[in-house]
N, C-alpha and C positions, 0 to 999 in steps of 0.2 A: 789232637792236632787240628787247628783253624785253617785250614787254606783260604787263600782271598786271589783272588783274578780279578785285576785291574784292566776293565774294559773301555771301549768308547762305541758309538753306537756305527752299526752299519760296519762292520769290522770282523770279516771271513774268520780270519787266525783266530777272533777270541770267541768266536759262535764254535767254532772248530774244537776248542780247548777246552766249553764247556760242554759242547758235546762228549766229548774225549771222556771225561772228570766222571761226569753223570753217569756214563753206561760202564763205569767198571765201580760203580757205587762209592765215589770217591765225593767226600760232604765239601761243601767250598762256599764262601763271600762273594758278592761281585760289587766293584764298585765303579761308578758310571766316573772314570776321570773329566769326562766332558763337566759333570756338575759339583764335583767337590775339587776345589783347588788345592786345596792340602795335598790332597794324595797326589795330587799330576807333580806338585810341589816334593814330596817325599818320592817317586818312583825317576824323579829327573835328579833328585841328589844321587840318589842309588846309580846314577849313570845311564839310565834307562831311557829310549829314545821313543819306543813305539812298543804296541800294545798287540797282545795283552801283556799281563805283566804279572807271573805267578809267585806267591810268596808264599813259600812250606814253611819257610823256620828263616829266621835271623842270618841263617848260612847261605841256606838255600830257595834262592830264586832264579827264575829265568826271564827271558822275554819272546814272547813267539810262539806259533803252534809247534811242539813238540813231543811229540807220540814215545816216542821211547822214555824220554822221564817221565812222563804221566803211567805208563806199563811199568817201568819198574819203583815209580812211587806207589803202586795199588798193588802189585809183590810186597813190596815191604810193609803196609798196611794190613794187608792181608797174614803173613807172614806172624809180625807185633800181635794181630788179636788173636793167630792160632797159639802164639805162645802165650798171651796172657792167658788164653781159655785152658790150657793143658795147666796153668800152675794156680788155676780157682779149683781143680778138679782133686787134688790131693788135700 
Protein backbone atom coordinates (compact mmCIF):
# COMPACT_ATOMS: atom_id res chain seq x y z
CA UNK A 1 0.00 0.00 0.00
CA UNK A 2 1.49 3.58 -1.40
CA UNK A 3 0.18 6.47 0.73
CA UNK A 4 0.82 9.98 -0.87
CA UNK A 5 -0.12 13.39 1.12
CA UNK A 6 -0.48 15.98 -0.98
CA UNK A 7 1.01 19.10 0.67
CA UNK A 8 1.99 22.78 0.29
CA UNK A 9 4.54 24.42 2.13
CA UNK A 10 3.94 26.30 5.50
CA UNK A 11 0.61 24.22 6.00
CA UNK A 12 -0.19 23.13 9.94
CA UNK A 13 -2.90 20.22 8.94
CA UNK A 14 -0.26 18.70 6.53
CA UNK A 15 3.00 18.86 9.02
CA UNK A 16 0.31 17.51 11.48
CA UNK A 17 -0.77 14.55 9.08
CA UNK A 18 2.74 13.76 8.54
CA UNK A 19 3.43 13.80 11.87
CA UNK A 20 0.34 11.66 12.63
CA UNK A 21 1.51 8.90 9.56
CA UNK A 22 5.35 8.82 10.74
CA UNK A 23 4.97 8.10 14.55
CA UNK A 24 2.46 5.05 14.11
CA UNK A 25 5.03 3.88 11.29
CA UNK A 26 2.76 4.47 8.71
CA UNK A 27 5.24 4.53 4.95
CA UNK A 28 3.77 7.63 2.71
CA UNK A 29 4.61 10.11 -0.59
CA UNK A 30 4.66 13.72 -0.28
CA UNK A 31 4.10 15.78 -2.91
CA UNK A 32 4.87 19.52 -2.80
CA UNK A 33 1.18 20.71 -4.85
CA UNK A 34 2.75 24.18 -4.92
CA UNK A 35 5.45 22.60 -7.52
CA UNK A 36 3.79 20.06 -9.63
CA UNK A 37 0.75 21.13 -11.39
CA UNK A 38 -0.67 17.87 -12.26
CA UNK A 39 -1.27 16.80 -8.90
CA UNK A 40 -2.98 20.46 -7.68
CA UNK A 41 -4.56 19.41 -11.25
CA UNK A 42 -5.65 15.70 -10.22
CA UNK A 43 -6.63 16.47 -6.27
CA UNK A 44 -9.08 19.65 -7.71
CA UNK A 45 -10.74 17.12 -10.09
CA UNK A 46 -11.06 14.78 -6.98
CA UNK A 47 -13.20 17.83 -5.67
CA UNK A 48 -10.43 18.70 -3.27
CA UNK A 49 -10.04 22.25 -2.15
CA UNK A 50 -7.33 22.42 0.41
CA UNK A 51 -4.50 20.52 1.66
CA UNK A 52 -3.39 18.08 2.68
CA UNK A 53 -4.82 15.65 0.63
CA UNK A 54 -4.33 11.95 1.63
CA UNK A 55 -4.69 9.21 -0.97
CA UNK A 56 -4.75 5.35 0.57
CA UNK A 57 -6.48 3.71 -2.43
CA UNK A 58 -8.68 4.78 -5.36
CA UNK A 59 -11.65 4.73 -2.76
CA UNK A 60 -10.11 6.15 -0.13
CA UNK A 61 -9.11 9.57 0.38
CA UNK A 62 -9.55 12.51 2.46
CA UNK A 63 -8.70 16.11 2.98
CA UNK A 64 -7.45 17.68 6.26
CA UNK A 65 -5.71 16.62 9.49
CA UNK A 66 -7.56 13.74 10.57
CA UNK A 67 -6.52 11.60 13.48
CA UNK A 68 -9.02 9.04 13.76
CA UNK A 69 -8.52 7.70 9.96
CA UNK A 70 -4.92 7.95 10.25
CA UNK A 71 -5.54 5.56 13.93
CA UNK A 72 -7.74 3.30 12.47
CA UNK A 73 -5.78 3.12 8.82
CA UNK A 74 -2.40 1.90 11.22
CA UNK A 75 -5.09 -0.87 12.96
CA UNK A 76 -5.79 -2.05 9.77
CA UNK A 77 -2.10 -2.04 8.71
CA UNK A 78 -1.19 -3.45 11.49
CA UNK A 79 -3.86 -5.77 11.67
CA UNK A 80 -3.16 -7.01 7.38
CA UNK A 81 0.75 -7.69 8.50
CA UNK A 82 -0.29 -9.51 11.72
CA UNK A 83 -2.49 -11.70 9.53
CA UNK A 84 -0.13 -12.12 6.64
CA UNK A 85 2.57 -13.10 9.34
CA UNK A 86 0.32 -15.80 11.09
CA UNK A 87 -0.32 -17.37 7.30
CA UNK A 88 3.94 -17.32 6.36
CA UNK A 89 3.95 -19.17 9.60
CA UNK A 90 2.21 -22.66 8.65
Amino acid sequence: MTITIYTKPDCGPCLATKHALAARGIPFNTVDLTADPEALARVTRMGYRSAPVVIVSESEHWSGFDLARITDLAERMIYAGATQDEGNDA
